[in-house]
N, C-alpha and C positions, 0 to 999 in steps of 0.2 A: 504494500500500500504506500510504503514513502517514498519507493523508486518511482512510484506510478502517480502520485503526486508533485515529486520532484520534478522528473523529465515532461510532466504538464506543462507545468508554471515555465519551463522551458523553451517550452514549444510555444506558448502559447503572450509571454511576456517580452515585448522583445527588450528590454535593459537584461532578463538572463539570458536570453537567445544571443546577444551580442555579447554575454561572458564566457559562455561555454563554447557556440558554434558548432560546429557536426550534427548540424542537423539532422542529415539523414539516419546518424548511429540512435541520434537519440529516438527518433522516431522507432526504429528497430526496437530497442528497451523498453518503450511505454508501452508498446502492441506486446512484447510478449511477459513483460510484468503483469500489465492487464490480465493476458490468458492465464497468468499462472495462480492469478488472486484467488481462485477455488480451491486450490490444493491443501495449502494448509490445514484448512476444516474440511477436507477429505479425506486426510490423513487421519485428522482427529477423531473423525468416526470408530476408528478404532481401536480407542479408548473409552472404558465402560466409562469413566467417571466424566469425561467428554458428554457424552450422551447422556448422561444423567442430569447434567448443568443443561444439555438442549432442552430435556426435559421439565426441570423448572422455570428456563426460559420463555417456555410458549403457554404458559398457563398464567391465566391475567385472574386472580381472584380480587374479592373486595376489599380485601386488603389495600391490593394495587390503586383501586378506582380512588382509596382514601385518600392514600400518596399523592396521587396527580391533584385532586383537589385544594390538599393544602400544598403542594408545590405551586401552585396558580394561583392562592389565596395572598394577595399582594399584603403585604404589609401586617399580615393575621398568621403569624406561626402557630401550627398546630401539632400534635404529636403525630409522628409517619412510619407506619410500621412497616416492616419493610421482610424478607424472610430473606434467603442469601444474596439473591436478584432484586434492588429496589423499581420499582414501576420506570424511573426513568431508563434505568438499567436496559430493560423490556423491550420498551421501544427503540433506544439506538440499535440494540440486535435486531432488533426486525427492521428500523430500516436502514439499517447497512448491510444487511442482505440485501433486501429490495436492490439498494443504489447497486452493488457490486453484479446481481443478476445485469440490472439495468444498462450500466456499462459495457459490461460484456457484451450484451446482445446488440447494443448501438455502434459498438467498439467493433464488431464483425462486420457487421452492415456498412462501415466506412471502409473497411479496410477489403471487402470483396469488391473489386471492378466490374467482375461481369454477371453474375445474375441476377445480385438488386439492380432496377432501375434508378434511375438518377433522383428522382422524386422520391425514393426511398431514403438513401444517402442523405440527399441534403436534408430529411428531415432526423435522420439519426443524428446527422452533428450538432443538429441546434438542441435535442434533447443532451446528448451525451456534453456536450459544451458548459451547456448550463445546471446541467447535473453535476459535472466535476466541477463548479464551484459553488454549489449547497456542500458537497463533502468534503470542500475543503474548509472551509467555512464553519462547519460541524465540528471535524478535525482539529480546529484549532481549538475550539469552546473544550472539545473532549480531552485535550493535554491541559488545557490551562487548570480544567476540576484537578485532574491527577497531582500538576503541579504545587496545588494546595491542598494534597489529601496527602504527606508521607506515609501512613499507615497502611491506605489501600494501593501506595505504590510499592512496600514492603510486600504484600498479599502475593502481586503478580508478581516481583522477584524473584520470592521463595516459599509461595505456597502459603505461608502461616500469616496470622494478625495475631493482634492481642485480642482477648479473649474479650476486655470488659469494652475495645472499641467495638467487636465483635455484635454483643447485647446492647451498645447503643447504638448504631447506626444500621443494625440489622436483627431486629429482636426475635424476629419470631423464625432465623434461622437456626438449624439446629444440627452442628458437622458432622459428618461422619463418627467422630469415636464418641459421641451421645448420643449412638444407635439413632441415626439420622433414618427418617421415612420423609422422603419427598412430596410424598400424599397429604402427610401430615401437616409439612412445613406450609404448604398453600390450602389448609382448611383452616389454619391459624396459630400453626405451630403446638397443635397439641399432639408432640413424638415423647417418646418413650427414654427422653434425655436425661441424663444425669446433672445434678446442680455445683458439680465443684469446680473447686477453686483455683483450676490447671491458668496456668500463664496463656498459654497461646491456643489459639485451633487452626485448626487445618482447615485452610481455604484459599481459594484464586478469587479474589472479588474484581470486578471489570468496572473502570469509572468511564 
């Protein structure tokens, strides 16, 4: 995703067009960075705890609808519960799949000469154009939370947080070694968890 961001703003800026230059290489790199964007979470597939995280990914309970409301409630904090995947969490996986499907399929359609028509083309670029700068745009907002979160930047490091940031910015999660039920965690977190007093839990949390 950063090569395929990078070599945009490339292609697409000319103050870094005019620092880099090789156009054409670069062009080569974006098109098969693009193709290979799928891979990574194809690979991931084949990891049960991968799919276990898709798994609480795509389940939006009321929990979630709670989150977003008081996310939106301008100037009214209210308490957001959240289970390992916060509600915003939610939505950027869903749409940065979208975007990265969406890419890809506009990203082909530019890049075949001959069986789309022209009228097809020029409409994939102006999607694909202005879609890779929502994602970049996105992109930046999603480093900058990380950049103010060291704790959920420790998470994707090395797997672990601490345990008591853990129960507050994700209470109704409940890890692995507290005989974690994923059913459980999005009915409201009522699993079959243990209450001690360990330092850390095992987690990958995504901001």
């Amino acid at each position: 995703m950063g090569v395929c961001v990078a070599t945009a703003a490339c292609l697409y800026l000319p103050q870094f067009a005019q620092l880099v230059g090789r156009r054409a290489l670069l062009v080569t790199v974006h098109e098969w960075s693009g193709l290979l964007l799928p891979v990574p979470f194809l690979c991931g597939l084949a990891s049960r705890a991968f799919r276990a995280d898709l798994r609480l990914l795509n389940r939006f309970g009321p929990h979630d609808r709670a989150w977003l409301a008081s996310a939106l409630a301008r100037g009214r904090q209210r308490a957001r519960e959240a289970g390992k995947f916060n509600a915003g969490q939610k939505v950027w996986a869903a749409w940065i799949a979208g975007a990265v499907l969406v890419m890809t399929g506009t990203g082909l359609l530019m890049w075949s000469t001959g069986p789309a028509p022209l009228m097809w083309r020029t409409a994939a670029t102006f999607v694909h154009d202005w879609l890779a700068l929502a994602v970049g745009v996105v992109l930046v907002g999603h480093v900058w939370l990380a950049a103010n979160d060291p704790e959920s930047r420790r998470g994707m490091r090395t797997g672990r947080v601490a345990r008591v940031w853990a129960r507050r910015e994700h209470p109704l999660w409940r890890p692995p070694s507290e005989d974690f039920d994923p059913d459980a965690e999005e009915n409201g977190g009522q699993s079959g968890g243990r209450d001690g007093q360990d330092a850390e839990a095992s987690a990958r949390p995504h901001h």
